[in-house]
N, C-alpha and C positions, 0 to 999 in steps of 0.2 A: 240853789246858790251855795249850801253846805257841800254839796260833793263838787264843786268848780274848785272852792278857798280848800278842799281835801288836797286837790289835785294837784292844786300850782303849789301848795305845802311840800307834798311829796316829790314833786318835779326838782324844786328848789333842795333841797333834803340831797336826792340821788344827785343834783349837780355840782354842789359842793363836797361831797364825800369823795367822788370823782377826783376833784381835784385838789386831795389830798393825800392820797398815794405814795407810798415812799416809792422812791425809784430802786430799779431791780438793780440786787448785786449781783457780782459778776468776781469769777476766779480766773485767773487764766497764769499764763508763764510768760515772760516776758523779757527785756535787757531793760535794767535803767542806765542813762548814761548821765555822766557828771560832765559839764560844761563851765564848771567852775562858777565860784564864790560870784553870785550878784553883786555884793556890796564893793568889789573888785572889778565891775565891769564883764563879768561871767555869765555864763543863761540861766543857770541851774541846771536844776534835773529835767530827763525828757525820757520817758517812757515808753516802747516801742513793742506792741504787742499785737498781733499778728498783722504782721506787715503796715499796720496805722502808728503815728506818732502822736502821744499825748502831751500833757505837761498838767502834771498832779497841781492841784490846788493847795493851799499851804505847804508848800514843799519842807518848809524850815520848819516842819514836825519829823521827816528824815533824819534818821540818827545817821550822823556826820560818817561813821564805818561806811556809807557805802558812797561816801566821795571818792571814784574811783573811776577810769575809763568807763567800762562798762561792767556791769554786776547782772547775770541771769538768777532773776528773779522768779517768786510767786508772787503775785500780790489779787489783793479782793478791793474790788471798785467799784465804784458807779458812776456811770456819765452823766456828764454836766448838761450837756445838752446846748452850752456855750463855747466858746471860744475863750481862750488866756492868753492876753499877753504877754510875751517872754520881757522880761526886766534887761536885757541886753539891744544892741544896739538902736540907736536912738533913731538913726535916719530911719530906718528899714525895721519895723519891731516886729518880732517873728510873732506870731499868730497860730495857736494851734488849741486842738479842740481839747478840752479839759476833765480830767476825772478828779473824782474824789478817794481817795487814797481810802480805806479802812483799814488794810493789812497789808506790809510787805515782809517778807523773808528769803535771803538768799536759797537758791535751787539746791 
């Protein structure tokens, strides 16, 4: 009976630690492009890195400098593993798959 309550201890143990894992960062090069002010009816930002389009989570931690068509970036991220809502149009809300920003700097 002590080595079963061992085991489902240890079972429980490895399956929780499991899923607490930070998720992997990730560096890469990229364009962000600026789609204009939300609060104006704009998308924001959308990030495009190798050939996939994201759209960062808190975006309005972006320093306003790279409100600009497009800015070739570096940035370190991690994916969301969800989808974000774009805060522009209302009928049709763009939908795209979302990272977490940790760093970006212009190329």
């Amino acid at each position: 009976m002590k080595i079963i309550r061992v085991f489902i201890i240890a079972f429980a143990f490895s399956v929780v630690s499991s899923c607490t894992d930070d998720p992997e960062t990730i560096m890469a090069e990229g364009v962000l492009r600026w789609e204009g002010d939300p609060t104006l009816d704009g998308c924001g930002y959308f990030i495009t890195i190798h050939d996939h389009e994201y759209k960062p989570e808190y975006e309005y931690n972006i320093d306003s400098s790279f409100e600009t068509d497009s800015t070739n970036v570096i940035v370190e991220y991690q994916l969301l593993n969800r989808i974000i809502k774009g805060p522009c149009n209302l009928v049709h809300p763009i939908m795209t798959d979302g990272i977490k920003l940790i760093s970006i700097t212009r190329k």
